[in-house]
C-alpha atoms as an extended CHARMM CRD file, in Angstrom:
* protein
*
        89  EXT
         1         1  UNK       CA            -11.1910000000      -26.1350000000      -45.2990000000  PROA      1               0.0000000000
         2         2  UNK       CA            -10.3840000000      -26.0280000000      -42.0720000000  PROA      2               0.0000000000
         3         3  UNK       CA            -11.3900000000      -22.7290000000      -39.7470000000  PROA      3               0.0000000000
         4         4  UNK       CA             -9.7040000000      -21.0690000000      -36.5130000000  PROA      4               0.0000000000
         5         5  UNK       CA            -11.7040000000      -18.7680000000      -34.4490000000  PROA      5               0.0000000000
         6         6  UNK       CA             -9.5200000000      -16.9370000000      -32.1170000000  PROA      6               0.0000000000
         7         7  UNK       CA            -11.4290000000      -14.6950000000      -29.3470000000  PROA      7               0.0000000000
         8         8  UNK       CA            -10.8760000000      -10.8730000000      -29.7570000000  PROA      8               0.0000000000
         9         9  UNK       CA             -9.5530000000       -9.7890000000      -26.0400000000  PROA      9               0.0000000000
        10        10  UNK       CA            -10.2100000000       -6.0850000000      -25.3990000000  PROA      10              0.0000000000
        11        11  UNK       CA            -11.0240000000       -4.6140000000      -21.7870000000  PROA      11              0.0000000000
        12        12  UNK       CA            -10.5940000000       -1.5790000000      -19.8660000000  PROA      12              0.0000000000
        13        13  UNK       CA             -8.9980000000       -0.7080000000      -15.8870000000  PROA      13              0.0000000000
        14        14  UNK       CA             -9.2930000000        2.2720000000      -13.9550000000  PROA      14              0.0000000000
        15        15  UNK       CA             -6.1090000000        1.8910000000      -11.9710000000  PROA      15              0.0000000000
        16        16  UNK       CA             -4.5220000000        4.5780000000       -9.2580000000  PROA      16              0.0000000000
        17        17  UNK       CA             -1.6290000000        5.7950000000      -11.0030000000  PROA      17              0.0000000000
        18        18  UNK       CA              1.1620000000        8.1470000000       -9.7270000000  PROA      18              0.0000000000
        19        19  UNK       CA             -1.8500000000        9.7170000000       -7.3520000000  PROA      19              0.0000000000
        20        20  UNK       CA             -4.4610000000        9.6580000000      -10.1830000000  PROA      20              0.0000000000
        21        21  UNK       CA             -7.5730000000        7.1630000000      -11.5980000000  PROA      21              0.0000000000
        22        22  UNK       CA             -6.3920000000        6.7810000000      -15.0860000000  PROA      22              0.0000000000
        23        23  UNK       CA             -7.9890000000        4.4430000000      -17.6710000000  PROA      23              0.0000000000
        24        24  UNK       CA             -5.8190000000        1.8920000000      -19.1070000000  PROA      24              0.0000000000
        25        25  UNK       CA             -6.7760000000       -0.2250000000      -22.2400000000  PROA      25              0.0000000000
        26        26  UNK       CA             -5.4010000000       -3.6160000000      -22.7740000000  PROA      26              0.0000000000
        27        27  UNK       CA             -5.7740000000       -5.6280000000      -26.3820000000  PROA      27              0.0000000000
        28        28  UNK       CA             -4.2090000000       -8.9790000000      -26.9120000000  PROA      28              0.0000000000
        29        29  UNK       CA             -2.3370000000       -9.7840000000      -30.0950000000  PROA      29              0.0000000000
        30        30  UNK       CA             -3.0430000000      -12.5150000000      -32.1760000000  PROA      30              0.0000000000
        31        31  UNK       CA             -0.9880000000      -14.1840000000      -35.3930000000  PROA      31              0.0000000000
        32        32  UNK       CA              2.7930000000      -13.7920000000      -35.2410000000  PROA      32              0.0000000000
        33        33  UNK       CA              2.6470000000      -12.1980000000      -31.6500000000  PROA      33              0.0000000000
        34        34  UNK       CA              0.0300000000      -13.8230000000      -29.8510000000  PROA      34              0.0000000000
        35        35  UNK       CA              1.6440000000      -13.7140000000      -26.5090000000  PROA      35              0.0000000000
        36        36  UNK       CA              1.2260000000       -9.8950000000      -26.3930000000  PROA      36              0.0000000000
        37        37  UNK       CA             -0.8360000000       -6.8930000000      -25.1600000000  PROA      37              0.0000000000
        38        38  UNK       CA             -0.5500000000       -3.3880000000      -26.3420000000  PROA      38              0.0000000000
        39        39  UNK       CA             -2.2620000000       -0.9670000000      -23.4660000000  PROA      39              0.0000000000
        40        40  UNK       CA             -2.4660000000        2.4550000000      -23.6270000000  PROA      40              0.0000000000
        41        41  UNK       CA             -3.1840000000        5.4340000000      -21.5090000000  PROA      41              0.0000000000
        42        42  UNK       CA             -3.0050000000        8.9090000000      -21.4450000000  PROA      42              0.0000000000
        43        43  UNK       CA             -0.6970000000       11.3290000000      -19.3950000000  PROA      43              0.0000000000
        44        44  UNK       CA             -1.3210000000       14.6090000000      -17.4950000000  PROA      44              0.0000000000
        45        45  UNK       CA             -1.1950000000       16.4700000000      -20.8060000000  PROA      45              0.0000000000
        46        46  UNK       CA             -3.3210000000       14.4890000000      -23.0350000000  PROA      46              0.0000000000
        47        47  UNK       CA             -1.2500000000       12.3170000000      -24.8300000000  PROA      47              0.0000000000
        48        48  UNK       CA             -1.5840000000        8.7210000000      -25.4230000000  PROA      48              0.0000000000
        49        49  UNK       CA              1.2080000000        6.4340000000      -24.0510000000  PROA      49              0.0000000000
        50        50  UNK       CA              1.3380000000        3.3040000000      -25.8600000000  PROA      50              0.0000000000
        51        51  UNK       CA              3.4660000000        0.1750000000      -24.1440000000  PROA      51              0.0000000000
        52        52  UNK       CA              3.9070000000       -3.8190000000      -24.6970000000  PROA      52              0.0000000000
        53        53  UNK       CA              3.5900000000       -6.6160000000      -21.9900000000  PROA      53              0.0000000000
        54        54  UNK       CA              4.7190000000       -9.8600000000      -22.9470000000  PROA      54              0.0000000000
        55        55  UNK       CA              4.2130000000      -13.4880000000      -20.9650000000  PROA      55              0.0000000000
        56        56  UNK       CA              8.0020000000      -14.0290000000      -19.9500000000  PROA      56              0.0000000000
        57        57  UNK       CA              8.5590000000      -16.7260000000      -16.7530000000  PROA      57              0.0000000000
        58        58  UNK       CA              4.8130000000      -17.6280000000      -16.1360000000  PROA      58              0.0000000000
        59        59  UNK       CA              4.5680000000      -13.3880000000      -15.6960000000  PROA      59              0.0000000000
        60        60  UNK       CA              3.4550000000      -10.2970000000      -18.0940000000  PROA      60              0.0000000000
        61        61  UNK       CA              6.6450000000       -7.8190000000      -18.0910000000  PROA      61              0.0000000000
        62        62  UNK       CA              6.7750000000       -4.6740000000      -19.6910000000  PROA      62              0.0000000000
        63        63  UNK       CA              8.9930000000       -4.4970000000      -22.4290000000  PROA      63              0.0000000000
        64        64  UNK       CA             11.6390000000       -2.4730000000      -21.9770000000  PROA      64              0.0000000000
        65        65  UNK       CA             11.2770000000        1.0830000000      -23.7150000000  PROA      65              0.0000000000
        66        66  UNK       CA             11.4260000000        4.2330000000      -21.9530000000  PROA      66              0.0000000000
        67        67  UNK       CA              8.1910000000        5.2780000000      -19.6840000000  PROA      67              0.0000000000
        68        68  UNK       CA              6.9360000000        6.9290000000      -17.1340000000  PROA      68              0.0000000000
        69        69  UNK       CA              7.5610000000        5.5750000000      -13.4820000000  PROA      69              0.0000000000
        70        70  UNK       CA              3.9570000000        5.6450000000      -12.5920000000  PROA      70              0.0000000000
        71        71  UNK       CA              3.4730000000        2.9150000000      -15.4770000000  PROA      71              0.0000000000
        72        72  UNK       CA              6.6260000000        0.7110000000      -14.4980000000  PROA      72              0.0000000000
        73        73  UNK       CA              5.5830000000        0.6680000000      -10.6150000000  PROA      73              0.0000000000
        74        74  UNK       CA              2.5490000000       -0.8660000000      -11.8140000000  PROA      74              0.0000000000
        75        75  UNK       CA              3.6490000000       -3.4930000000      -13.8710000000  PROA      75              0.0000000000
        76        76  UNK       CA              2.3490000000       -6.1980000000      -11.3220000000  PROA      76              0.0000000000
        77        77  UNK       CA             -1.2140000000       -4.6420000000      -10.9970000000  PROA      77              0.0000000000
        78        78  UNK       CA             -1.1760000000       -5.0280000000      -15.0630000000  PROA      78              0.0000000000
        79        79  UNK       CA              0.2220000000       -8.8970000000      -14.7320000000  PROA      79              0.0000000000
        80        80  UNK       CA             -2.8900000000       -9.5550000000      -11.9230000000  PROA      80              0.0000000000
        81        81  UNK       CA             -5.3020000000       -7.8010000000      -14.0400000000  PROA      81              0.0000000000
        82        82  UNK       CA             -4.5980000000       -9.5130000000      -17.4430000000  PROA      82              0.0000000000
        83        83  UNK       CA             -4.3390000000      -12.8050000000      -15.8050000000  PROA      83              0.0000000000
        84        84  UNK       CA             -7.5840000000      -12.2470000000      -14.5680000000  PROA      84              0.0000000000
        85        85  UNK       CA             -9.0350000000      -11.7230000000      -17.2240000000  PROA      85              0.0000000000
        86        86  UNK       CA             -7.9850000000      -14.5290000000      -19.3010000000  PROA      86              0.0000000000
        87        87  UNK       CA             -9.0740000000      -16.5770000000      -16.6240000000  PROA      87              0.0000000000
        88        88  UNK       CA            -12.6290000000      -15.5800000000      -17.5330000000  PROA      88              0.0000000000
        89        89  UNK       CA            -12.2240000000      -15.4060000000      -21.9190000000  PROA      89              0.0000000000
C-alpha cells in the first residue's frame, strides 16, 4: 500500500489593517481543494471574518464574496506572505 504524506500548513501574521495590528490566520487546503487557504480574522466588534485565496495567474486572489475594504486592500500583502511561506514548508 502505497502512502502520501502531505504537510499540514498553518501560520499566523500580524498585519496593519485599516489603521490597526490585527492577527490573521492562514491554513492551506488539502484533497479536492488543495490550491486554497481559508484565513480568518476578527473585526472591530469581535467577530470572526472568514475569506478564501486561491492561486489564479501565478498570484493568490481573494475570492470574490463580500468584505471589508481593509481586507481587499491587502490582498497583495496576503499573496507575499503566503508565498513566503511556502517557500520555506
Amino acid at each position: 500500500m502505497k502512502m502520501k504524506f502531505v504537510k499540514n500548513i498553518q501560520f499566523t501574521r500580524t498585519i496593519k489593517a485599516d489603521s490597526r495590528l490585527r492577527e490573521f490566520n492562514f491554513r492551506k487546503l488539502g484533497g479536492f481543494q488543495e490550491g486554497i487557504f481559508t484565513i480568518d480574522v476578527v473585526d472591530d466588534r469581535g467577530n470572526r471574518i472568514m475569506f478564501r485565496m486561491q492561486k489564479e495567474d501565478n498570484a493568490w486572489k481573494i475570492v470574490p464574496q463580500p468584505l471589508p475594504d481593509w481586507i481587499i486592500k491587502n490582498e497583495r500583502i496576503f499573496n507575499d506572505l503566503i508565498e513566503e511561506e511556502l517557500q520555506h514548508a
